[in-house]
Structures are given as structure tokens and as C-alpha cells.
C-alpha positions in Angstrom: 136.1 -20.8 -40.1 135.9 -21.7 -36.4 138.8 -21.8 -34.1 138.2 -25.9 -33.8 137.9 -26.0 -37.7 141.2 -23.8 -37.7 142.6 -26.2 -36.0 141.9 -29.0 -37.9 142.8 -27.5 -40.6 146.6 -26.8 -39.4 146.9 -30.3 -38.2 146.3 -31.5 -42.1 148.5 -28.9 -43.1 151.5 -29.8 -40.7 151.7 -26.0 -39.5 152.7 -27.5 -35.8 153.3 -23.4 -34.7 150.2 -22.2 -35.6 148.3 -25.9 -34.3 150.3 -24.7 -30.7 149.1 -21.0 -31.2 145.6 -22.0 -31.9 145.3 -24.4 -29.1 146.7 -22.4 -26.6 143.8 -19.5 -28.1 141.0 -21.8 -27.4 141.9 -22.9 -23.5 142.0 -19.1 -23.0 138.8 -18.5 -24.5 137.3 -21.8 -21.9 137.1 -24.6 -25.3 137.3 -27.8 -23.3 140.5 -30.2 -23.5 138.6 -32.8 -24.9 136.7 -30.5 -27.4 140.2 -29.2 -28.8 141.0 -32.8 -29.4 138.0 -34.3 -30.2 136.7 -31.9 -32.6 140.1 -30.4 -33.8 142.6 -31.9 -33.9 141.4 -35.4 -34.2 139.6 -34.3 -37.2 142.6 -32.9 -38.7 144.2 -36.6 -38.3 141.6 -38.3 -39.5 140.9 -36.2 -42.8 144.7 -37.2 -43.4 144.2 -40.7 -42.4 141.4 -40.6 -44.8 143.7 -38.8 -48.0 147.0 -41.3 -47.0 144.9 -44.7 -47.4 143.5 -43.7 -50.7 147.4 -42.2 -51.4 146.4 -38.6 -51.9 148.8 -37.6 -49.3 152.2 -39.3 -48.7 154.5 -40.3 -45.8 156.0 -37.1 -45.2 152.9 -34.9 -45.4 151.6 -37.5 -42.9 154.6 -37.3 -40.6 154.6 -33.3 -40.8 150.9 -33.8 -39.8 152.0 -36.4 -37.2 153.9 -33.4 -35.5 151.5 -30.5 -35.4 149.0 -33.1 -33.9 151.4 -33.7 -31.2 152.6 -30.5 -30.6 148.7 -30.0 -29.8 148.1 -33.2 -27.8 151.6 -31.9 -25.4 149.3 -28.6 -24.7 146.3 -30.2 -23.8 147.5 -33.6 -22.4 147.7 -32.9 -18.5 144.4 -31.7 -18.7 143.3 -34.9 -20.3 145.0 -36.6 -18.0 142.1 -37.7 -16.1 139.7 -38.8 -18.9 138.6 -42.3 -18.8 137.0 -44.6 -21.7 139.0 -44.6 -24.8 140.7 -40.7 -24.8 144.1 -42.6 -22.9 143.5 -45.6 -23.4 146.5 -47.7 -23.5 147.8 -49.5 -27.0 151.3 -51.2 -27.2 152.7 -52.0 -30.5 156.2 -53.2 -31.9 157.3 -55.2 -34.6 157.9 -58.7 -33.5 161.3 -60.6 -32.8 164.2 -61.2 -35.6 162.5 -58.0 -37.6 163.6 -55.0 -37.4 161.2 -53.2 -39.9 159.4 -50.3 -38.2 158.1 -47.9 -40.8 154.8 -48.9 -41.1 155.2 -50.1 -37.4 155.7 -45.8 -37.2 152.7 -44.6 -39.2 150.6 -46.5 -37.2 151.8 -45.2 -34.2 151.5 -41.6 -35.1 147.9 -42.4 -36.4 147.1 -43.7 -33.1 148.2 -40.9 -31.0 146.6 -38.4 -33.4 143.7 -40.1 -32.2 144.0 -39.5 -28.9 145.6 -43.0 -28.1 148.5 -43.4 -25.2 150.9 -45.6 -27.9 153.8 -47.2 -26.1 155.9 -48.4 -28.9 158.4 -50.9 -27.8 160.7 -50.5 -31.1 161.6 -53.6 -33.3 162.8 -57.3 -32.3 160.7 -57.4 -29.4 160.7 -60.7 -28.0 157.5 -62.1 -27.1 158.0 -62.3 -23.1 158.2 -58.3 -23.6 155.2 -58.0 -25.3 153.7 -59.7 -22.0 155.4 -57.6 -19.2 154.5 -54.3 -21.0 150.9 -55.4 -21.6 150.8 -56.2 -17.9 152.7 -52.9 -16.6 150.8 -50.6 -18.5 147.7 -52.0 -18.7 147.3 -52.2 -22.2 143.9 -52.7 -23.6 145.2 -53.0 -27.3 148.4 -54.6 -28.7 149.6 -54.1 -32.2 151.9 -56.3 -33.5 154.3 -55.9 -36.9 155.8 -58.0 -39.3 157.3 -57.3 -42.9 159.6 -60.2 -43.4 157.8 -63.4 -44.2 159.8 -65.5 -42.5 158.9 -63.5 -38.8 155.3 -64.2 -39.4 155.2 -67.1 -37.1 157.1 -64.8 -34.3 153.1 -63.4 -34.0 151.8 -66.5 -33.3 154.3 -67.4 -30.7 153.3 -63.7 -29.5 149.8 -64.6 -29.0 150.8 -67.9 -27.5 152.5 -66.3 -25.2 149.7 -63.8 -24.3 147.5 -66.6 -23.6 150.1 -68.8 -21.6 150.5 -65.8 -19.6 146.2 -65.4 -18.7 146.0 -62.2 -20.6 144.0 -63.4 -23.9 140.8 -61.6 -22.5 142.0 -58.8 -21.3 143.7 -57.3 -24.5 142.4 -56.9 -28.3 145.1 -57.9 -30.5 145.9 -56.4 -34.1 148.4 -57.0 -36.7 149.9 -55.9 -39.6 152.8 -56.1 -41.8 153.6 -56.4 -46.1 153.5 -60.4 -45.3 150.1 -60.2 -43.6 146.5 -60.9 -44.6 143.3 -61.2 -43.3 142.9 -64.8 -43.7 146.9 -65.2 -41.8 145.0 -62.9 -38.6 142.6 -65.0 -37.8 144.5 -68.4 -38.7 146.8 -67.1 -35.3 144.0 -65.7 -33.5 144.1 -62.1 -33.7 141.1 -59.6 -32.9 142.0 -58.3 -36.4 143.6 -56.8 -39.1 145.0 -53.4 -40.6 146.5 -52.8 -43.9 147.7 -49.2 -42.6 147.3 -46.2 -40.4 143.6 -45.2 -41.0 142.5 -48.7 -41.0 144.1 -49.4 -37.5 142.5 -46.2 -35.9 139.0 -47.4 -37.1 139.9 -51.4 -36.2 141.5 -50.2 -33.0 138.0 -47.5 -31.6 135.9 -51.0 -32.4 137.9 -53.1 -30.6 138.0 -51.0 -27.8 134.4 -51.0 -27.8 134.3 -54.9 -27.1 136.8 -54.7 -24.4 134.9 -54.6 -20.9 
């Protein structure tokens, strides 16, 4: 097994020691930044992305997977720093106002920054005006917005209201999620899309980015 698939391997295992050993290995021996995290321990993430969504693996093997990833990603990030294109680019996510839910809200994020993703997550209750100044101080390309009680469903809509009210509909790519949420409920309110978990968001989240210019 190569040092990469080594790697990968420890990131689906949760070893976050040996994911910090190994990384720090291959920068010595001159494996790229973006190599390490493109072909190691994205991989890793996704292979558990891949097991979680089809319940092979559950939410703590995720989360101990969720931490050797980032103990990688904190070795390797100031040399990523200066990446363009969709290594850093910018997603903001919270779970919207008068819900206070956040543990799918949490898988998603760690998905997302497994994947190479800058996630600011803003927490639960956000209000929509929030949403807005973070998108606009960061620079968000993506916004993922969160819902499990039924009755905050319509807090997304006034989200994306607000979004638009404020000029910034066409700059950001906006996806949602939540128990209460469908397909059909997305794109009643206007949203770019979609996910029914972790995995799905990562995928929904690399095509979207695609479309955003």
C-alpha cells in the first residue's frame, strides 16, 4: 500500500495519530499539499461518505473519521492556503431561525471540510439577516441551510428572500436540508438543491460549484 493509500485508509479508520504521522512522512518525502489531500485524505472521506449514506458506518465512526481528516487538513492547510478553484472555497451553513437542531447540520459540515471545503458554520437560530452579512464577509460561494422542525420550514424561504432582497441570489448556490425537507419543498422556495445527508451534500455541493462563475 502507498503512503496516499495509507492515508486514506487511516482517515476511514479514525486513527487521527497515525493520519498526522503519515502526512507529515509524505511532505518530507516532497508529496504535494494538494496530492495528500486530494488523493488521501479526501479519499478516505469519501469512502466513508460512501459507507454512512448506505448505513454501513454510523455517526460516531463518521465523527472519529471527521477528526483524523482534520487533524490532516491542520498539517497541510497553510500550504493550501493559496489554492484557488474549489480546494477553499467558501460554504456557510447553519440551521435556520427558531431551530435549534444541528446534528445533521454537523455531519454535513464535517463531510464538507473532509472535502477540502472552508465550512463556516454559523450554529443554530440564525436569523436570516446573518445568513446575508456572512455570505457577504466571507465571500461565500455556497450556503447550506437546515431545518428539522416542520414548522421552521418557511424560516428558508424568508432566508432566500432575504438573499435576493439583498442582490446576492447570483452570486451564491443555495442548498438545504433537514427531516422536514424534500425535493419538491427545495425548489417550491428556490433553492439550487437538495441533500438528504453528508455524502449527498459533498457531491450536490462540487456541482454546484461548477455552475458558479
Amino acid at each position: 500500500m502507498g503512503l496516499l493509500e495509507d492515508i486514506a485508509s487511516n482517515v476511514f479508520e479514525g486513527n487521527d495519530e497515525k493520519v498526522r504521522e503519515l502526512v507529515t512522512t509524505a511532505l518530507g518525502g516532497g508529496t504535494s499539499a494538494e496530492n495528500i489531500l486530494n488523493k488521501g485524505l479526501t479519499i478516505g472521506m469519501d469512502h466513508v461518505g460512501e459507507k454512512f449514506k448506505v448505513k454501513e458506518m454510523y455517526l460516531p465512526e463518521v465523527l472519529l473519521a471527521g477528526e483524523a481528516m482534520k487533524a490532516g487538513i491542520q498539517i497541510i492547510k497553510p500550504l493550501l492556503a493559496h489554492k484557488q478553484g474549489e480546494t477553499g472555497a467558501t460554504v456557510i451553513i447553519g440551521t435556520v431561525k427558531d431551530d435549534i437542531h444541528d446534528i445533521g447540520k454537523n455531519v454535513v459540515t464535517m463531510m464538507l471540510e473532509g472535502a477540502g471545503f472552508n465550512v463556516v458554520d454559523l450554529g443554530v437560530d440564525v436569523p436570516p439577516k446573518k445568513f446575508v452579512k456572512h455570505i457577504v464577509e466571507r465571500d461565500a460561494r455556497v450556503l447550506g441551510v437546515s431545518a428539522l422542525l416542520t414548522v421552521t420550514r418557511p424560516r428558508m424561504k424568508e432566508t432566500i428572500d432575504a438573499i435576493t432582497d439583498a442582490g446576492l441570489r447570483d452570486k451564491v448556490k443555495i442548498v438545504v436540508g433537514g427531516a422536514p425537507i424534500t425535493p419538491d419543498f427545495a425548489e417550491l422556495i428556490g433553492a439550487d438543491g437538495y441533500a438528504a445527508d453528508g455524502a449527498t451534500a459533498v457531491g450536490l455541493v462540487r456541482n454546484l460549484l461548477k455552475k458558479v462563475k
